[in-house]
C-alpha positions in Angstrom: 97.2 130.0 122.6 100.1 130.6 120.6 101.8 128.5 118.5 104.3 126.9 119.7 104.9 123.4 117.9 106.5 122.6 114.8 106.8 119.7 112.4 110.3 118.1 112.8 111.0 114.9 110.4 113.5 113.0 112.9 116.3 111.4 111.8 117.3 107.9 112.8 119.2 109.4 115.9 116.1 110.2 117.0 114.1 107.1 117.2 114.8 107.5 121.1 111.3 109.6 121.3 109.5 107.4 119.1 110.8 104.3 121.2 109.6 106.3 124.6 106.0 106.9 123.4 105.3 103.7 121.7 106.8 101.9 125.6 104.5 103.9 128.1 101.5 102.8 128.9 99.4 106.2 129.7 100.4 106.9 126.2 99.4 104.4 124.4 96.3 103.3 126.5 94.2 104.1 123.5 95.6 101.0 121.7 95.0 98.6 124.4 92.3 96.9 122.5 94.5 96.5 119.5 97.7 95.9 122.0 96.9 94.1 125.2 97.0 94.8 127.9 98.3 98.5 127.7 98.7 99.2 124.2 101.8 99.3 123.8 103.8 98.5 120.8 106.3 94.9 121.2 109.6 95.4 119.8 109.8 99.3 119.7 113.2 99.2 117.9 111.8 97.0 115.6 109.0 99.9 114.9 111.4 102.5 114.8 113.3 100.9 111.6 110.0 99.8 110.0 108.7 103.5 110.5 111.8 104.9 108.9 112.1 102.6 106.3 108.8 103.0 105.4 107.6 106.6 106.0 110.3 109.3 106.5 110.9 110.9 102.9 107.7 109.2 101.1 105.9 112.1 100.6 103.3 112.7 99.6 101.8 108.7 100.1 102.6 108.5 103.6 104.2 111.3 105.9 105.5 111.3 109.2 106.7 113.9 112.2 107.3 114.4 115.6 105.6 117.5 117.2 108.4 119.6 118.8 108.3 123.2 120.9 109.8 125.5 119.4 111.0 127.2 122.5 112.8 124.4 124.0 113.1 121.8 121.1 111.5 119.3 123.3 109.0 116.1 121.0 105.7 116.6 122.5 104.2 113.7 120.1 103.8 113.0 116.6 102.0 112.9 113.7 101.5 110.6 110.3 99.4 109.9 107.1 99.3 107.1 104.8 98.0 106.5 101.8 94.7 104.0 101.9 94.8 102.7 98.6 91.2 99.8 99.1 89.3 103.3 100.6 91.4 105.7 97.8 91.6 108.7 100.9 94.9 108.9 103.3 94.1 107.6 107.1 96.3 110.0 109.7 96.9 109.8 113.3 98.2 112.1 115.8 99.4 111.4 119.1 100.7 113.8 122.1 103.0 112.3 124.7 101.2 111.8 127.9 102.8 113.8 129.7 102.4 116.9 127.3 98.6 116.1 126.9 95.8 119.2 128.1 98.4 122.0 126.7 96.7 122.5 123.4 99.3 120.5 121.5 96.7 118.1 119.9 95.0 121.3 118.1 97.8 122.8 117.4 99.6 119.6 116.2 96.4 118.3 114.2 96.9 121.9 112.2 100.6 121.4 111.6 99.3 117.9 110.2 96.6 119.6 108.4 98.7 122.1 106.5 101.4 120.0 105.6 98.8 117.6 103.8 96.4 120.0 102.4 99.1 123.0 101.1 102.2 121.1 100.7 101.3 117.5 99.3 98.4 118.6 98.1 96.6 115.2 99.9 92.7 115.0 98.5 90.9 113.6 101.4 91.8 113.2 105.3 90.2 110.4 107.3 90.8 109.3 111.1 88.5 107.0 113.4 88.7 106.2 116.8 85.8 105.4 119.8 83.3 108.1 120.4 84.3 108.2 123.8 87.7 110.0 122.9 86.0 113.2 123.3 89.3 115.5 123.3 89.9 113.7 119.9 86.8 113.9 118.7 86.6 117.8 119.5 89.4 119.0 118.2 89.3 117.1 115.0 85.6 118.3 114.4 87.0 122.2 115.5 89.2 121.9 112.6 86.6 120.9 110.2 86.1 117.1 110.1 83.0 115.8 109.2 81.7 112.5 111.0 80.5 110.4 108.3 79.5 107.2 110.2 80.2 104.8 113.1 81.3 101.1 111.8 81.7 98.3 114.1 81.5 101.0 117.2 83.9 103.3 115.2 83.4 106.9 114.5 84.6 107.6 111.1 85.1 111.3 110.3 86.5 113.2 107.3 88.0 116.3 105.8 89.1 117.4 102.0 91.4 119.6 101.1 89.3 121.4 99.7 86.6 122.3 102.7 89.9 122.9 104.6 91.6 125.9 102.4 88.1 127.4 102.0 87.5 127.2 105.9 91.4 128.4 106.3 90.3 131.3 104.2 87.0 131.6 106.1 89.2 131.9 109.7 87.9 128.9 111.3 91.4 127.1 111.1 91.1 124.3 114.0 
């Protein structure tokens, strides 16, 4: 698959896509335990502003994106990592628009995410968790080199450093 998606740091104009994903349901059905009943964030506006207060130009302790095609300019999703300072690695999340899911754009958008921590901050260690039954999730992330290194509470915790990525990057097996 080619690559079609680039990082794009929005600017407060942009807050619309951020306001769209966050408000639909199929979207955000992953955080219905968090967010009942559909997962969905309250106050999306709200989130916007505390997002761009709080992440947009804090490189490298937290960092933030939408996922856009580069042939249309279209946000397919976004992506993010923050610093963990209690677990001393950066947590990250990536999440494709409903709508634009099953088009590769979580692989390719989980290397975007990848790259920008590993070769331009420089980040030390990657860690996401989510429920073993998100199997896309769980099979990309794995495909670009995370390591599971546990279930807590029904969690599965999984892992990456910078430097098992550059030396699989070098290898070929970028995810």
């Amino acid at each position: 698959m080619p690559d079609d998606l680039q990082l794009y740091v929005p600017r407060p104009k942009d807050g619309w896509f951020y306001v769209k994903m966050i408000s639909d349901p199929a979207t955000m059905a992953y955080n219905a335990p968090w967010f009942p009943p559909d997962g969905c964030i309250p106050a999306p506006e709200e989130a916007w502003q505390r997002l761009q207060a709080s992440f947009i130009g804090k490189e490298p302790e937290r960092f933030y994106a939408f996922l856009q095609r580069k042939g249309d300019g279209a946000f397919v999703g976004d992506v993010e990592y923050h610093r963990n300072p209690k677990q001393g690695w950066h947590d990250m999340g990536i999440v494709i628009y409903a709508p634009e899911r099953g088009k590769g754009y979580g692989r390719q958008g989980l290397r975007l995410l990848l790259d920008r921590a590993f070769r331009v901050d420089g980040i030390p260690l990657l860690h996401n968790d989510f429920e073993p039954t998100r199997k896309a999730a769980c099979r990309i992330h794995k495909a670009a080199g995370f390591r599971e290194t546990g279930i807590v509470d029904g969690i599965l915790q999984l892992e990456l450093t910078r430097e098992e990525y550059l030396q699989n990057s070098a290898m070929g097996f970028e995810g």
